[in-house]
LUMDO-813579 format. One record per residue (C-alpha): residue in one letter; z, x, y. Coordinates in Angstrom, 1 decimal. Example, Ala and Ser with C-alpha at 12.3 -4.5 7.8 and 13.67 -1.06 7.14 Angstrom:
LUMDO-813579
{aa->A | Z->7.8 | X->12.3 | Y->-4.5}
{aa->S | Z->7.1 | X->13.7 | Y->-1.1}
end
This chain:
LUMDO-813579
{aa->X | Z->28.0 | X->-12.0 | Y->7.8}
{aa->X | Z->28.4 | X->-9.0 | Y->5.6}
{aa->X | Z->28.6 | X->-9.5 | Y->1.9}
{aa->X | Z->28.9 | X->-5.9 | Y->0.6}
{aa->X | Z->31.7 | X->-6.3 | Y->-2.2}
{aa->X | Z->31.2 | X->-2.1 | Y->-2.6}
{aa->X | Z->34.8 | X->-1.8 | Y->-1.3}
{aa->X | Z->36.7 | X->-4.3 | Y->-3.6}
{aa->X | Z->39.8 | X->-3.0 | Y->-5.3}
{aa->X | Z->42.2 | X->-5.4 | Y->-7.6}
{aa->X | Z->44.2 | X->-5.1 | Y->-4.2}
{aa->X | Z->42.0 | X->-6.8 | Y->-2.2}
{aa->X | Z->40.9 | X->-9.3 | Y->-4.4}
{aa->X | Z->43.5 | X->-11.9 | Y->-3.2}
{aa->X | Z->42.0 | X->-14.7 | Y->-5.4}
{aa->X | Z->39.5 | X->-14.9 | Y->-7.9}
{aa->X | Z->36.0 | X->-15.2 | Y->-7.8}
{aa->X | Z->33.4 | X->-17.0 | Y->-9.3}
{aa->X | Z->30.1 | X->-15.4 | Y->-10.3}
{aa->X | Z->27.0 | X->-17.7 | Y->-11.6}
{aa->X | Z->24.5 | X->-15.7 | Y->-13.8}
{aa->X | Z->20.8 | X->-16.8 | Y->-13.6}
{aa->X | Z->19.8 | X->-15.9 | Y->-17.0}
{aa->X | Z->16.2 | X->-17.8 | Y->-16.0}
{aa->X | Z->12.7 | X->-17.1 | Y->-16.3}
{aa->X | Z->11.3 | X->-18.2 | Y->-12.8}
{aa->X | Z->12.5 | X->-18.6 | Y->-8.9}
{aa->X | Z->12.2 | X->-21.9 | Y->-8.5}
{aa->X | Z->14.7 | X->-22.7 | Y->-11.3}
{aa->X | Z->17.2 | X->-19.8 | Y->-10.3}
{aa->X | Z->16.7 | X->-20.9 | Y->-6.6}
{aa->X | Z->17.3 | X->-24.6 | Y->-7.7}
{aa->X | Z->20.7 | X->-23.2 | Y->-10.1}
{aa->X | Z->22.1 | X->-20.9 | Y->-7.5}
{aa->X | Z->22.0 | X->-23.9 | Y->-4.6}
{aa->X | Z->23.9 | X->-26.0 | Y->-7.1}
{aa->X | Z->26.4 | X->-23.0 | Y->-8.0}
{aa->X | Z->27.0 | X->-22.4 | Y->-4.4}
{aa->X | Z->27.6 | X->-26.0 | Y->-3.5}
{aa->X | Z->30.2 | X->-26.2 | Y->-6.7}
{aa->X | Z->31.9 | X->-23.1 | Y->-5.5}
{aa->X | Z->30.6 | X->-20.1 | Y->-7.0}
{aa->X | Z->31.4 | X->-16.9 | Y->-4.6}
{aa->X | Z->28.7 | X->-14.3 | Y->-6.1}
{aa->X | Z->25.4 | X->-15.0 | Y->-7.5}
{aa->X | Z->23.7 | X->-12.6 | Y->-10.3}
{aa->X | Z->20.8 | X->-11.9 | Y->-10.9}
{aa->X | Z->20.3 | X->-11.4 | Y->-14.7}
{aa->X | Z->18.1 | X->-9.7 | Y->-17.0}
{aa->X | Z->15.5 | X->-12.0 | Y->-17.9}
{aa->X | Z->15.0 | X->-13.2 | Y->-14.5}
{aa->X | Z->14.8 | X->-9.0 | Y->-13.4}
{aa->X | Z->12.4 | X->-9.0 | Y->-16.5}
{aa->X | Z->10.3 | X->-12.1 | Y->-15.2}
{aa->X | Z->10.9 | X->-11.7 | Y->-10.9}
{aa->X | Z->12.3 | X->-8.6 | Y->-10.6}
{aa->X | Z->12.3 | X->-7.6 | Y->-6.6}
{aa->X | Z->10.7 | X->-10.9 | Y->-6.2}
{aa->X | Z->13.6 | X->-12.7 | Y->-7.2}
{aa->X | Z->16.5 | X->-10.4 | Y->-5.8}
{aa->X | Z->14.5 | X->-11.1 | Y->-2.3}
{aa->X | Z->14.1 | X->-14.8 | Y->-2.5}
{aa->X | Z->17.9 | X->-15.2 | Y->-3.3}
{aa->X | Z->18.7 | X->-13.2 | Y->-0.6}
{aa->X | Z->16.9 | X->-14.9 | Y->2.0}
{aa->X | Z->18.3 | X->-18.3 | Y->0.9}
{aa->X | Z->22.0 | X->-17.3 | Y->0.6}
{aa->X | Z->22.5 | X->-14.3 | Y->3.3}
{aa->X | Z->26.3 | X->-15.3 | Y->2.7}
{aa->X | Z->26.9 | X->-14.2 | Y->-0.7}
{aa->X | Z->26.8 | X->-11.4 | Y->-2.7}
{aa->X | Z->23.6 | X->-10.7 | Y->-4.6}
{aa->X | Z->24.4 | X->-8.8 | Y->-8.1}
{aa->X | Z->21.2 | X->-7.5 | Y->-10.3}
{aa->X | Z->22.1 | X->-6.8 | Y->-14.0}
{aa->X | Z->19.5 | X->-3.6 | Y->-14.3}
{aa->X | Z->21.2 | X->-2.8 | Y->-17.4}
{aa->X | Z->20.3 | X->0.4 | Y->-16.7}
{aa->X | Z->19.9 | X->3.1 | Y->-18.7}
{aa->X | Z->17.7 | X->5.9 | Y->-17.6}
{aa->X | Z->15.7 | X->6.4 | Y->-14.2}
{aa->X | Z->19.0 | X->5.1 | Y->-12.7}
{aa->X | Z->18.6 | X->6.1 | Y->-8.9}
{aa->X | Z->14.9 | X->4.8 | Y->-8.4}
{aa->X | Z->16.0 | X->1.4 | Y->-10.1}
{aa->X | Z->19.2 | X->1.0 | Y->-8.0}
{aa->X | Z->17.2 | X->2.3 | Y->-4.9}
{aa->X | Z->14.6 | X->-0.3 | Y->-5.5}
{aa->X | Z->17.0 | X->-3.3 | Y->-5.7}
{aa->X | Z->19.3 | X->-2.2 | Y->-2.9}
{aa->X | Z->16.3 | X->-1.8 | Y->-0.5}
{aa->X | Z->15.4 | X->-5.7 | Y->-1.7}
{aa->X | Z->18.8 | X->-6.9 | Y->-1.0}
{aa->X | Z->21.3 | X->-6.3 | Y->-3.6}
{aa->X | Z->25.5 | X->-5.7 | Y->-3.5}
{aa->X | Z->25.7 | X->-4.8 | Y->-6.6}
{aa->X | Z->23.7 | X->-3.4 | Y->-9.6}
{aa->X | Z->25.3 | X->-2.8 | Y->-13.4}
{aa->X | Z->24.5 | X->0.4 | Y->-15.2}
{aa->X | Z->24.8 | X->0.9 | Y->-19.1}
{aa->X | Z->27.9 | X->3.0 | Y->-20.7}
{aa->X | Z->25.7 | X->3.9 | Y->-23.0}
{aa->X | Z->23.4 | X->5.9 | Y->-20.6}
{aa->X | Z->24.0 | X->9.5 | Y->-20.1}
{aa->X | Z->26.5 | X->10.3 | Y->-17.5}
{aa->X | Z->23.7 | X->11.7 | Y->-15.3}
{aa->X | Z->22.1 | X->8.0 | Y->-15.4}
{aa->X | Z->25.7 | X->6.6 | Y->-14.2}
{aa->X | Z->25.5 | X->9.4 | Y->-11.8}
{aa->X | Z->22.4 | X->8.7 | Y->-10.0}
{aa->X | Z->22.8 | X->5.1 | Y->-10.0}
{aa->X | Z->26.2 | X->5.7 | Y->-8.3}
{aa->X | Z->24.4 | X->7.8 | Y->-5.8}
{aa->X | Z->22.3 | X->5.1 | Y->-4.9}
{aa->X | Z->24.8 | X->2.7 | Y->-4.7}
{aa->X | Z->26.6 | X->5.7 | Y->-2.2}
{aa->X | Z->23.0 | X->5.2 | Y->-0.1}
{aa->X | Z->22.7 | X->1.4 | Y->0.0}
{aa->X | Z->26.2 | X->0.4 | Y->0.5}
{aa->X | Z->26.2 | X->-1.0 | Y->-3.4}
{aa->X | Z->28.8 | X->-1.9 | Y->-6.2}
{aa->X | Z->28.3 | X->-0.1 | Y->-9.1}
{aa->X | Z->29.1 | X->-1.9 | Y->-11.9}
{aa->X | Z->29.5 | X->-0.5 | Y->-15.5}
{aa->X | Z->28.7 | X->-2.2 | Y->-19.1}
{aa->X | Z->30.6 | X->-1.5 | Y->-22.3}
{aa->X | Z->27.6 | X->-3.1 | Y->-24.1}
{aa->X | Z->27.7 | X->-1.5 | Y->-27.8}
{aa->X | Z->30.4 | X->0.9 | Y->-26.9}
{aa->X | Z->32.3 | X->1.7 | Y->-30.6}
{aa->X | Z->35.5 | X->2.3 | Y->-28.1}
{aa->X | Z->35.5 | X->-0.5 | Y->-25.7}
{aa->X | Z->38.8 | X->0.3 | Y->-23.9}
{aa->X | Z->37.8 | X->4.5 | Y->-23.9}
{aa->X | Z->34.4 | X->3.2 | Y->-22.6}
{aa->X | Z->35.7 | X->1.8 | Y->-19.8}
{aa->X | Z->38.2 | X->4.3 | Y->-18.8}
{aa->X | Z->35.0 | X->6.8 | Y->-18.9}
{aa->X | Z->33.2 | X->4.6 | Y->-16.8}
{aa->X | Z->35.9 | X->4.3 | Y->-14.2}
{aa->X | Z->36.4 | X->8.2 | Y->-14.6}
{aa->X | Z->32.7 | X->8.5 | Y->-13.5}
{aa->X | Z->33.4 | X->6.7 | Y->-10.6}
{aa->X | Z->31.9 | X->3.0 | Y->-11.2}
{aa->X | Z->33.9 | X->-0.1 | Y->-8.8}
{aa->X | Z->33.7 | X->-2.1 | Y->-10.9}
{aa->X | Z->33.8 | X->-1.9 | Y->-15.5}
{aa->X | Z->32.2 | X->-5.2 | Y->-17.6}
{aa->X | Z->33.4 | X->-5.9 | Y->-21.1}
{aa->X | Z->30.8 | X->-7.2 | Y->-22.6}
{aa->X | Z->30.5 | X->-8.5 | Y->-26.5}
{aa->X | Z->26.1 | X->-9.1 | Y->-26.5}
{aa->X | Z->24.5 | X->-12.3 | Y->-27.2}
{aa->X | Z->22.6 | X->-11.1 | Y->-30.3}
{aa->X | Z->25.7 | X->-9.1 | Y->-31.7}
{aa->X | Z->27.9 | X->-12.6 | Y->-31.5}
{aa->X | Z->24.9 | X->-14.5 | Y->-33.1}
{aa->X | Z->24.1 | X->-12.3 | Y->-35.4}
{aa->X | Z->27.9 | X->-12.0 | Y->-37.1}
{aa->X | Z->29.4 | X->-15.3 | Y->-36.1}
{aa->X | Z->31.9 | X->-15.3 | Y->-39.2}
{aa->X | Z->33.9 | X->-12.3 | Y->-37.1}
{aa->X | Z->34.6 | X->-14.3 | Y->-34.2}
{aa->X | Z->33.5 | X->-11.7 | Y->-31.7}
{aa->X | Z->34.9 | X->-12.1 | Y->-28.2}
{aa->X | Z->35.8 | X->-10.3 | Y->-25.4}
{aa->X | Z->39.3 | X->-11.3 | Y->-25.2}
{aa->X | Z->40.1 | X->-9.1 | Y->-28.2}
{aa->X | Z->39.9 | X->-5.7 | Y->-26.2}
{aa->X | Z->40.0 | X->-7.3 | Y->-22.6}
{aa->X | Z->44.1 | X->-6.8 | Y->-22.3}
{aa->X | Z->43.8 | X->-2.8 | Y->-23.3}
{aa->X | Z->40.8 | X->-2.6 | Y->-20.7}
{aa->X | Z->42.6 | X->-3.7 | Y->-17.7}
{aa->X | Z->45.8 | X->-1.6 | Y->-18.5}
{aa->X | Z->43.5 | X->1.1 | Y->-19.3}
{aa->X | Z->41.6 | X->1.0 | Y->-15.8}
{aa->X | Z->42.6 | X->0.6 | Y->-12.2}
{aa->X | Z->39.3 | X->-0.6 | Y->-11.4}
{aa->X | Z->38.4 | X->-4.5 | Y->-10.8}
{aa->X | Z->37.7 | X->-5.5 | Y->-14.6}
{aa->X | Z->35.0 | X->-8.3 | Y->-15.5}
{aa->X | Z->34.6 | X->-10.3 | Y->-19.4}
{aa->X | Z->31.5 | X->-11.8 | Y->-20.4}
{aa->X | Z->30.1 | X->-12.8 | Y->-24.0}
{aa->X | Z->30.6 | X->-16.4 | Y->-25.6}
{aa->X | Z->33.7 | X->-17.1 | Y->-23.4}
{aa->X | Z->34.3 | X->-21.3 | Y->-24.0}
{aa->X | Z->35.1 | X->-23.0 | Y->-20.1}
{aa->X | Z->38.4 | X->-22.6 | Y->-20.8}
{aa->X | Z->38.9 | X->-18.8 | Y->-22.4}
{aa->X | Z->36.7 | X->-18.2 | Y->-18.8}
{aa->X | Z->38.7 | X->-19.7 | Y->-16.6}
{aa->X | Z->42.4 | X->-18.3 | Y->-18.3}
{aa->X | Z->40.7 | X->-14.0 | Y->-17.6}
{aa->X | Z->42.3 | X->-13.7 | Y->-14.4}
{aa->X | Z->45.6 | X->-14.3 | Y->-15.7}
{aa->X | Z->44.4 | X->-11.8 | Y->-18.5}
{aa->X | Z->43.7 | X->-8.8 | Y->-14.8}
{aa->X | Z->40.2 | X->-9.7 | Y->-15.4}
{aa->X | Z->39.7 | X->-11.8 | Y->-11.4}
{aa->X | Z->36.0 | X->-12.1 | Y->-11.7}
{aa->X | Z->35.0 | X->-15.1 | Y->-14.1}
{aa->X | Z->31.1 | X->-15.2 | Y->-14.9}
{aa->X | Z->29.5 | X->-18.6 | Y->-15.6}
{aa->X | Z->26.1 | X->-18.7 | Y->-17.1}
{aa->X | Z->25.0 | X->-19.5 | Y->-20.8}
{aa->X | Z->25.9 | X->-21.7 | Y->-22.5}
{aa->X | Z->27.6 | X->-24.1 | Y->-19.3}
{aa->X | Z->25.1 | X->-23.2 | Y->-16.6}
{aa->X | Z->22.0 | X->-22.2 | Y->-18.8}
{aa->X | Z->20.4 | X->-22.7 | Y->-22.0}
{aa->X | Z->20.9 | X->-19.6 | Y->-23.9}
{aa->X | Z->18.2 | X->-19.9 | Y->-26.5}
{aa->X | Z->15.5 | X->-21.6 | Y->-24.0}
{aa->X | Z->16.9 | X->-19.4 | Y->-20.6}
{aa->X | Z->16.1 | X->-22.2 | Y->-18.8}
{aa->X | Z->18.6 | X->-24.3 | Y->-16.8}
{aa->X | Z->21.2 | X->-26.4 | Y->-18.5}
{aa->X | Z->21.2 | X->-30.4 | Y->-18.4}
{aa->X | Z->23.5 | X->-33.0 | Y->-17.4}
{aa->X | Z->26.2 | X->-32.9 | Y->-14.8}
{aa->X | Z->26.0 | X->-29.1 | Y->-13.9}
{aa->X | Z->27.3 | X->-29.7 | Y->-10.3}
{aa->X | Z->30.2 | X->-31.7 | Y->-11.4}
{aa->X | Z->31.4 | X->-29.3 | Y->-14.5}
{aa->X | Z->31.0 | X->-25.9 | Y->-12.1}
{aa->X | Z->32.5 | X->-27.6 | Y->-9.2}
{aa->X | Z->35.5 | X->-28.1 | Y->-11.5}
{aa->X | Z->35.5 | X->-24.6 | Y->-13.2}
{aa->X | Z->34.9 | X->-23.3 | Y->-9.9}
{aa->X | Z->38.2 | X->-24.8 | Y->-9.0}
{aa->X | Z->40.1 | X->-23.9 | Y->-11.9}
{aa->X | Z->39.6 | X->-20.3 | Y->-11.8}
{aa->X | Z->40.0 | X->-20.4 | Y->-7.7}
{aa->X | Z->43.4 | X->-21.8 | Y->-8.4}
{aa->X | Z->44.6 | X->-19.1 | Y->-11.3}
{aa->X | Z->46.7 | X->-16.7 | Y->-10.6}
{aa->X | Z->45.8 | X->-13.2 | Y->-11.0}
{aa->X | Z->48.1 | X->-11.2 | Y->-13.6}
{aa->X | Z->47.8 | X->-7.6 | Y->-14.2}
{aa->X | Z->49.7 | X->-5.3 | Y->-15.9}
{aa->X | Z->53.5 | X->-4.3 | Y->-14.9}
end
């Protein structure tokens, strides 16, 4: 079965997806976290930075030898040397890799030219952009499938008295861009589950509900009972975009 998600438009994307991060620090954890995620529903699996940091190629091939079904995303956060670290992690396995808006447009270019090679998503980050909604219309412009508004961990933590969330700008992103449009960054079960009503059809799950965001290690409790019901929650919102 083919899981390249290179080709997904908002017009194909029927219903919306699910996407588990594995913001962990070994394989057998993220192994153990994405069997659960898959069994609750989830439809993509990431594979995020500090598990790239602590497994890199390691980890992107162990995932995709245990789920040969689902998409396999790598969050590089790239932001130089973009075509030798998107070559690397296509030729291990990956759909999808996420470049930084920050990087140079050359960066974007060359990871975008490896994602031409391997059959890959490009995905683009508005991390630290002071023009979120221009950021992303610039990413799109460069030719990216796919934009992420993201508000970072440290920049919520560090200023909590502001509130900082990625629903502020997400509405101006989505009418600003054609492209499928993703929010991460603090977002509670339920301000997750509401973003495809918001044009945003691609709801991440990891810290705080899947993970432990201070420890990055995985999260305690019922985790296949609350992502099973997320899973179905956003499954059954309808996906609302502009006009």
């Amino acid at each position: 079965m083919s899981t390249s998600i290179r080709g997904i438009t908002r017009e194909s994307l029927t219903r919306p997806l699910v996407q588990i991060s594995l913001d962990l620090t070994n394989n057998t954890e993220a192994l153990r976290t994405a069997a659960i995620a898959v069994e609750a529903g989830a439809d993509w699996i990431e594979v995020g930075t500090p598990l790239v940091l602590a497994e890199g190629l390691h980890a992107v091939r162990a995932l995709r030898k245990e789920f040969a079904d689902k998409p396999i995303i790598v969050d590089l956060k790239t932001m130089d040397g973009g075509y030798l670290e998107a070559e690397m992690m296509g030729d291990a396995g990956a759909d999808a890799v996420i470049v930084m808006g920050q990087a140079h447009d050359a960066t974007i270019a060359a990871v975008i030219e490896a994602g031409d090679r391997f059959g890959m998503l490009v995905m683009g980050d508005d991390l630290g952009a002071a023009d979120r909604v221009a950021e992303c219309a610039r990413l799109e412009a460069l030719g990216v499938g796919m934009v992420i508004h993201h508000i970072g961990y440290d920049h919520r933590n560090a200023n909590p008295h502001l509130g900082l969330t990625p629903l502020t700008d997400l509405p101006g992103i989505v009418a600003a861009t054609t492209v499928p449009v993703q929010a991460v960054g603090g977002l509670s079960i339920e301000q997750a589950v509401g973003c495809p009503a918001i044009g945003a059809p691609v709801v991440v799950f990891g810290a705080p509900l899947a993970i432990d965001g201070k420890s990055f290690s995985a999260a305690d409790g019922d985790l296949l009972g609350v992502l099973t019901d997320a899973c179905a929650r956003v499954h059954a919102t309808p996906i609302v975009y502009p006009g």
